[in-house]
C-alpha positions as CSV (number, residue, x, y, z in Angstrom):
1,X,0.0,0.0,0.0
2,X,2.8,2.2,1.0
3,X,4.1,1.6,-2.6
4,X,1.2,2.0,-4.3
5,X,0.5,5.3,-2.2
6,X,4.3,6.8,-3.8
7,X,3.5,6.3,-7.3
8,X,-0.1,7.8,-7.2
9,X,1.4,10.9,-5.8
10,X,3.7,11.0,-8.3
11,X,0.4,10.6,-11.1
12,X,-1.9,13.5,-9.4
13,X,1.6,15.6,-9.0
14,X,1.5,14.9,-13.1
15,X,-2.2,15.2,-13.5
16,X,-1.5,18.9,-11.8
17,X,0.9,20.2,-14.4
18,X,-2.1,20.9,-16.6
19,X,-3.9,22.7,-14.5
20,X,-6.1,25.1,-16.1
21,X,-5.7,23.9,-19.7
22,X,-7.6,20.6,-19.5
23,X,-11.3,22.2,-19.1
24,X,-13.6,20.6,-20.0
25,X,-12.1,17.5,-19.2
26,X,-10.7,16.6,-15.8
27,X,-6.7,16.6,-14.8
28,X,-5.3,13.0,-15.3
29,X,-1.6,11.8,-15.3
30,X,-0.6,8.8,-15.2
31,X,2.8,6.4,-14.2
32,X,3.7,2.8,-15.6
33,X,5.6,0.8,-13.1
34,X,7.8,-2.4,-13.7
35,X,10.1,-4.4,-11.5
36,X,10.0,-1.5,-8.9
37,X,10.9,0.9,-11.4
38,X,8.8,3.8,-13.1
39,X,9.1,3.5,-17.2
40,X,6.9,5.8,-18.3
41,X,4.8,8.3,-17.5
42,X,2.8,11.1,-19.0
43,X,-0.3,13.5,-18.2
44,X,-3.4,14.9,-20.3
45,X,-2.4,18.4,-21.7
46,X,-5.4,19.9,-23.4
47,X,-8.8,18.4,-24.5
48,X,-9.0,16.8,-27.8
49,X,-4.6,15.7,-27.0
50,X,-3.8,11.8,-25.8
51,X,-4.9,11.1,-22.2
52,X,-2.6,11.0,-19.7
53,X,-2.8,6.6,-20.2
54,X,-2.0,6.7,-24.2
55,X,1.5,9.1,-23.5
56,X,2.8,6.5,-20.7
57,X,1.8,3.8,-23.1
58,X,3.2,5.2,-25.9
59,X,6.2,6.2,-24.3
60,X,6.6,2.3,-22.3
61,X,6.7,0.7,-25.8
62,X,6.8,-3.0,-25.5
63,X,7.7,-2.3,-21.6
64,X,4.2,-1.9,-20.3
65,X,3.3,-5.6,-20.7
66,X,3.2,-7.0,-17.2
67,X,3.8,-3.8,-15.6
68,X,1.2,-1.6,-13.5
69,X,-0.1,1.9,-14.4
70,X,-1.5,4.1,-11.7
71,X,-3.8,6.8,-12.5
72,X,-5.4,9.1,-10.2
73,X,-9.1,8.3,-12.6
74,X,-10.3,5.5,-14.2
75,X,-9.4,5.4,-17.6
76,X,-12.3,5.6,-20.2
77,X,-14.1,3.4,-21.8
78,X,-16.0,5.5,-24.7
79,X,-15.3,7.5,-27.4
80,X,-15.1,11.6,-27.0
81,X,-12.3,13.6,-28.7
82,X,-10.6,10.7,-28.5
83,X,-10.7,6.6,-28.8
84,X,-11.5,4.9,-25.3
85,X,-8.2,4.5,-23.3
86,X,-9.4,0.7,-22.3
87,X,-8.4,-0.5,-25.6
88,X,-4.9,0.5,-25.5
89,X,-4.6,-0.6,-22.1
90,X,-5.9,-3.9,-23.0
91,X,-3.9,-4.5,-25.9
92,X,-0.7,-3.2,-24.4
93,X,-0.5,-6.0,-21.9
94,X,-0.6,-4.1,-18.9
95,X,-1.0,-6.9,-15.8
96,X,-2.4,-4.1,-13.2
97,X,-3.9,-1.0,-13.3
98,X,-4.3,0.7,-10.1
99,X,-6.9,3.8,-10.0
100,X,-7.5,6.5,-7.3
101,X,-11.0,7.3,-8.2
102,X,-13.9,6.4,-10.2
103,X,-15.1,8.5,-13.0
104,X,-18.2,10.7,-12.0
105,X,-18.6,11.0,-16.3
106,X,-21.8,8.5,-16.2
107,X,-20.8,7.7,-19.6
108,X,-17.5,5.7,-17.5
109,X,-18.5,5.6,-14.2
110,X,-17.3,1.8,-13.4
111,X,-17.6,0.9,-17.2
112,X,-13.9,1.2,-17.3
113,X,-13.0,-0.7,-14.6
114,X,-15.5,-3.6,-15.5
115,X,-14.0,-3.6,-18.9
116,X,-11.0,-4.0,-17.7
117,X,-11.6,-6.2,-15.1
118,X,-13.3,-8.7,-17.7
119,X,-10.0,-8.6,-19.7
120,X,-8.3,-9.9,-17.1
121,X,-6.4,-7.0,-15.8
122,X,-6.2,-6.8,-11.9
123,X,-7.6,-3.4,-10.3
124,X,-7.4,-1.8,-7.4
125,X,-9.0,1.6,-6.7
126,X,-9.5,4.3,-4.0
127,X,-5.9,5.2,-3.3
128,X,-5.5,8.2,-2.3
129,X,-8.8,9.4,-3.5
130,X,-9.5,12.1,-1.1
131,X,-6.1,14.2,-3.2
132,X,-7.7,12.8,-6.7
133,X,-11.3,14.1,-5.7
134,X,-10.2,17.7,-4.4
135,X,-7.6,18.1,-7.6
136,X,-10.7,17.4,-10.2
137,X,-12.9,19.0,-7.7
138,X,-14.6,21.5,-10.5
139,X,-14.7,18.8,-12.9
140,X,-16.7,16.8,-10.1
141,X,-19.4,19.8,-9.7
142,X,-19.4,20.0,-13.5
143,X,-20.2,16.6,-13.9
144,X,-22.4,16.2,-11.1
145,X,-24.4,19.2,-10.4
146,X,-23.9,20.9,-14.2
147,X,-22.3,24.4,-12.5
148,X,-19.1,25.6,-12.6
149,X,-16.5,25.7,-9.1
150,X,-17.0,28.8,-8.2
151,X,-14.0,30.7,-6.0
152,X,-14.1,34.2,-4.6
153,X,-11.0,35.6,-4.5
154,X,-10.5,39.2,-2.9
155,X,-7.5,41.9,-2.5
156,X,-7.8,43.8,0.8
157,X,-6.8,45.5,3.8
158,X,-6.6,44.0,7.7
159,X,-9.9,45.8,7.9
160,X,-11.4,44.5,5.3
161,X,-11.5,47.4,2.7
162,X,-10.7,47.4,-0.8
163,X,-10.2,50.7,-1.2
164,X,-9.6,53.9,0.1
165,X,-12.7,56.5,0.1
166,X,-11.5,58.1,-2.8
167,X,-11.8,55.3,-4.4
168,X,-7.8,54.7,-4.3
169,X,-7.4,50.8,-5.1
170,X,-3.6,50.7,-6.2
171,X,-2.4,48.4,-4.6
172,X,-3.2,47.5,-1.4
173,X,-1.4,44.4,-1.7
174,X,2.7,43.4,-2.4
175,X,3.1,42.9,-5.9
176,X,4.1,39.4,-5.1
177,X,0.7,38.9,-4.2
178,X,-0.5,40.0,-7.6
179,X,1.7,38.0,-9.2
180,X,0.2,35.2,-7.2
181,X,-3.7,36.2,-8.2
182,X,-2.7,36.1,-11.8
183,X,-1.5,32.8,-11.6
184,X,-4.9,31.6,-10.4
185,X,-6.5,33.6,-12.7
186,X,-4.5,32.2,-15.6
187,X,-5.8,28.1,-13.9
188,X,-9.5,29.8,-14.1
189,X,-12.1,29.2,-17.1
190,X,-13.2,32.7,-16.5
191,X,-12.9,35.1,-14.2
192,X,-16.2,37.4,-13.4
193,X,-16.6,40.8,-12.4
194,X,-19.8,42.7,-11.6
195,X,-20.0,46.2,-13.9
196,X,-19.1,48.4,-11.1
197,X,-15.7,47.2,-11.4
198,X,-15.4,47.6,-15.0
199,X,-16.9,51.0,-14.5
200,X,-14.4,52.1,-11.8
201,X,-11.8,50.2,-12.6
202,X,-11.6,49.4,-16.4
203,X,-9.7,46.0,-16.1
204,X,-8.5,44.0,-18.8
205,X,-8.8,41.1,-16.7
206,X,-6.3,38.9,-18.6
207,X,-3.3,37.6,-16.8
208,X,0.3,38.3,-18.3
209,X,1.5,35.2,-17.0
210,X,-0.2,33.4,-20.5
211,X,2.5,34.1,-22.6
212,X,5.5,33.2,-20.5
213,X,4.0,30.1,-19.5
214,X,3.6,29.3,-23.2
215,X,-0.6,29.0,-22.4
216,X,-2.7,28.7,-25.8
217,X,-5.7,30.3,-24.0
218,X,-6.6,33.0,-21.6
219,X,-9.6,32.5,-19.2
220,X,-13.0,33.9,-20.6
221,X,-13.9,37.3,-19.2
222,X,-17.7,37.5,-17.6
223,X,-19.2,41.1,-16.5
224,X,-22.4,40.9,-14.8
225,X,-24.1,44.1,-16.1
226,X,-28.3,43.9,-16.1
227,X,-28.3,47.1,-18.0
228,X,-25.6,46.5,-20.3
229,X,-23.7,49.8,-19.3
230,X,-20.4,48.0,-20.5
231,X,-18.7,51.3,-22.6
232,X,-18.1,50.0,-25.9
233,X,-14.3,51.5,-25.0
234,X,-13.3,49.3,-22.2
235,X,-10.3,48.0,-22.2
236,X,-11.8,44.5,-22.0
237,X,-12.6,44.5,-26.1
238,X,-8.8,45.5,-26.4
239,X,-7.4,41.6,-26.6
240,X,-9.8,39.3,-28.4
241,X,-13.4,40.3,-27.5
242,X,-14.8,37.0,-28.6
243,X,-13.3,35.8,-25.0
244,X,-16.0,38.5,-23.5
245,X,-18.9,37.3,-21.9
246,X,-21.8,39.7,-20.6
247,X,-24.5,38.9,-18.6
248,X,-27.5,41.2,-19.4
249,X,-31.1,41.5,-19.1
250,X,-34.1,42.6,-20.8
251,X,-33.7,46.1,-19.7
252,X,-30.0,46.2,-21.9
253,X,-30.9,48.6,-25.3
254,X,-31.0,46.0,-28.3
255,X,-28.9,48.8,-30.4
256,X,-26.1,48.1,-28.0
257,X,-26.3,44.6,-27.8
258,X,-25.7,44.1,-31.5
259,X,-23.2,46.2,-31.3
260,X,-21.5,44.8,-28.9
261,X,-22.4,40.9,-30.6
262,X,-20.8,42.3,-33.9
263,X,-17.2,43.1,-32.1
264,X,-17.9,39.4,-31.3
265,X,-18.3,39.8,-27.2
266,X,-20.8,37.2,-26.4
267,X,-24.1,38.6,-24.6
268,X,-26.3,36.7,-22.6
269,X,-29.6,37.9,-22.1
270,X,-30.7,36.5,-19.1
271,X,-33.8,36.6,-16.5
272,X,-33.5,39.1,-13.7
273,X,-34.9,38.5,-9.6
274,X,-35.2,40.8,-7.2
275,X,-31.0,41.7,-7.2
276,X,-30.5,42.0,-10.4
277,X,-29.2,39.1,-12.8
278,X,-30.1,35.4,-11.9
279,X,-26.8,34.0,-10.7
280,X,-27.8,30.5,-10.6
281,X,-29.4,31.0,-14.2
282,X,-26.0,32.7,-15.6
283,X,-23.5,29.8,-14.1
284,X,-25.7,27.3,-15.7
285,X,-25.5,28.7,-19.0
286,X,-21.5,29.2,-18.1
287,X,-21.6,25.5,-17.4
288,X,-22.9,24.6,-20.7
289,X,-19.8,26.6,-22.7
290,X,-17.7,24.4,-21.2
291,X,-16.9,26.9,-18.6
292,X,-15.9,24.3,-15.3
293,X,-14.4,26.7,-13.0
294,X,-15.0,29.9,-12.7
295,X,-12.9,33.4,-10.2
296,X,-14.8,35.9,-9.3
297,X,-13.1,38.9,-8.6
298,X,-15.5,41.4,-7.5
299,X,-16.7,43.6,-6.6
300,X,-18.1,43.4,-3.0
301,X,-21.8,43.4,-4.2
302,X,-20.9,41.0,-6.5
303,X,-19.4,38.4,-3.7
304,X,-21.9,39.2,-1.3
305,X,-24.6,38.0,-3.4
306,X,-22.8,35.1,-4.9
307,X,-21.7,34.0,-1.0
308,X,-25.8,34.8,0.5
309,X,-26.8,32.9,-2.4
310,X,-24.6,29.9,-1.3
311,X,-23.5,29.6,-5.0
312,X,-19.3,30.0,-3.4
313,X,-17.3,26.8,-3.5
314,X,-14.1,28.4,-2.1
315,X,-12.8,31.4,-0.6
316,X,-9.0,33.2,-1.4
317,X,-8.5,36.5,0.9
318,X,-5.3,38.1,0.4
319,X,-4.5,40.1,2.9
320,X,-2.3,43.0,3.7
321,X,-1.1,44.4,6.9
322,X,-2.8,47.9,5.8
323,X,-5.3,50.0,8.2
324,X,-7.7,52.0,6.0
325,X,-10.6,52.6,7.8
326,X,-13.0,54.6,6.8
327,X,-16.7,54.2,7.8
328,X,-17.9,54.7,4.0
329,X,-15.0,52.7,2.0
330,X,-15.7,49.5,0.3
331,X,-15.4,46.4,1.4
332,X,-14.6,43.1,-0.1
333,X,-18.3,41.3,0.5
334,X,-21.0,44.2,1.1
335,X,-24.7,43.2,0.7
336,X,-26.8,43.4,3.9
337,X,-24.7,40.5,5.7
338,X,-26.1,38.3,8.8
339,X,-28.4,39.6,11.5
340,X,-26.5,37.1,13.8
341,X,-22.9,36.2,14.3
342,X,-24.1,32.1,14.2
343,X,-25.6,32.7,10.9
344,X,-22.3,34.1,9.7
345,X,-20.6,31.7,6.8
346,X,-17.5,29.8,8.6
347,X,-15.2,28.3,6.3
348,X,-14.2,24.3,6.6
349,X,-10.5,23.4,5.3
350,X,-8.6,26.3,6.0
351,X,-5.3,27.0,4.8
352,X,-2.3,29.6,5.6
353,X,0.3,31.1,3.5
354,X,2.4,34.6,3.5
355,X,3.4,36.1,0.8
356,X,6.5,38.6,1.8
357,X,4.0,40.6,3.9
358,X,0.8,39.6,3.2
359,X,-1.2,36.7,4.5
360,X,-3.0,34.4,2.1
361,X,-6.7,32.7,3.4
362,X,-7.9,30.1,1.5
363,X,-11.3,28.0,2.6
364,X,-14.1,26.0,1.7
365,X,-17.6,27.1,1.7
């Protein structure tokens, strides 16, 4: 077991390599082991490339028969982008294929196993599924409840403010910590902003860490704006505005909107309750683009909404040692909070990091 443990970490350390360029499919590497010794190994890039199983087989050769290949999810056994991975298993004479979780996909869900199983192959699953389950953890939702992971992240002070009263915003965090944020944003399908932070802010809401990591993609870019008061200027129709996605209403001026659909920005005309746009109703329809995980950004009102609505999976706070006070200045979740600390939102799994001087929060919902 202990053996069997090492070389799984080793596959989800693979499988997370890709993070954030797999969507919509989930994050799978894979090791081939023989005689006590790893041969091969190899992860899933990009939907539509080789899974994670076909670059280990192709890369064992004739070496994979009679060895074992650990993956952190069972291999497929249907045909997608690309031919089920149980065939190539079979025929490559793997003895052993050990798995750390089923495939929620009920198009595989214990198909592949079976079918391997019936071949002849011995299996043994569940190791170290707990890691497996929280690294595919979007994909999970995706599958499961058709939304995408959703993560608030925020900037802000010790007091809680993300500005200053005049509005001042730059930067209350180090510049390490920025880099950090665009490094999550660049792992995101989308990042989503409500439209007083385009209005205030006028983001481009791309991360410059795409290029240097040699990404072929940068996240989608989702305003929440009922009225459509997007300016046809912002800077977010700078860099490809066919990666813009707005969430409107029926009160948005049909002028604008195909104005706005001719640059190529994708608008979504969606029902409205009594806050504005449905949130649930807009992370469906981000669901079905293919959209799996999703950082929201802000602003306050945004977050707040998104958190009473119980629609947060996960929580980032970055936090620097700053006092701003200021009995008027925003903060990073507004909305009309709790009546009652014990109806307050506590966050489960909490982690701790610093960054120089700020302190990084991270937390489940």
């Amino acid at each position: 077991m202990h053996t069997d443990k090492r070389y799984m970490k080793r596959a989800i350390q693979l499988a997370a390599r890709a993070k954030g360029g797999t969507s919509p499919n989930p994050m799978v590497g894979a090791v081939i082991v023989k005689r006590g010794k790893i041969v091969a190994e190899g992860y899933h890039r990009r939907a539509g490339l080789p899974h994670a199983e076909i670059v280990a087989l192709r890369r064992a050769g004739a070496s994979a028969r009679g060895a074992t290949m650990y993956v952190n999810l069972e291999p497929c056994n249907h045909v997608g982008r690309t031919p089920p991975c149980c065939d190539a298993l079979i025929s490559s004479g793997i003895e052993r294929v050990v798995v750390a979780m089923r495939d929620p996909n009920p198009l595989t869900k214990g198909k592949g196993l079976k079918r391997l199983t019936r071949s002849g192959i011995k299996i043994t699953t569940g190791i170290m599924e707990e890691e497996a389950r929280r690294l595919n953890e979007a994909f999970i939702k995706w599958i499961e409840k058709g939304l995408p992971f959703v993560t608030v992240k925020a900037a802000q002070s010790l007091d809680g403010k993300i500005a200053t009263r005049t509005g001042d915003s730059k930067w209350i965090t180090d510049i390490s910590s920025r880099k950090a944020a665009h490094e999550l944003r660049m792992k995101s399908d989308a990042v989503m902003v409500g439209i007083n932070t385009v209005l205030k802010d006028d983001p481009l809401l791309t991360s410059h860490l795409i290029q240097k990591r040699n990404r072929v993609r940068n996240s989608k870019r989702v305003v929440v704006d009922s009225r459509l008061r997007t300016p046809e200027t912002a800077k977010l129709f700078s860099q490809d505005p066919s990666g813009v996605i707005i969430a409107t209403s029926g009160l948005a001026r049909k002028a604008k909107v195909g104005r706005l659909r001719k640059m190529g920005v994708d608008i979504l005309v969606l029902k409205r309750d009594k806050f504005g746009i449905s949130l649930k109703s807009l992370l469906k329809e981000l669901a079905k683009k293919d959209i799996i995980n999703i950082m929201v950004e802000g602003g306050g009102t945004l977050s707040a909404r998104l958190f009473e609505e119980r629609l947060v999976d996960k929580a980032i706070f970055f936090v620097a040692p700053k006092i701003i006070g200021g009995r008027d200045t925003l903060t990073s979740v507004e909305g009309e909070g709790v009546r009652a600390v014990k109806d307050s939102l506590k966050l489960r799994d909490i982690s701790f990091s610093q960054i120089k001087d700020d302190f990084i929060i991270e937390g489940y919902v």
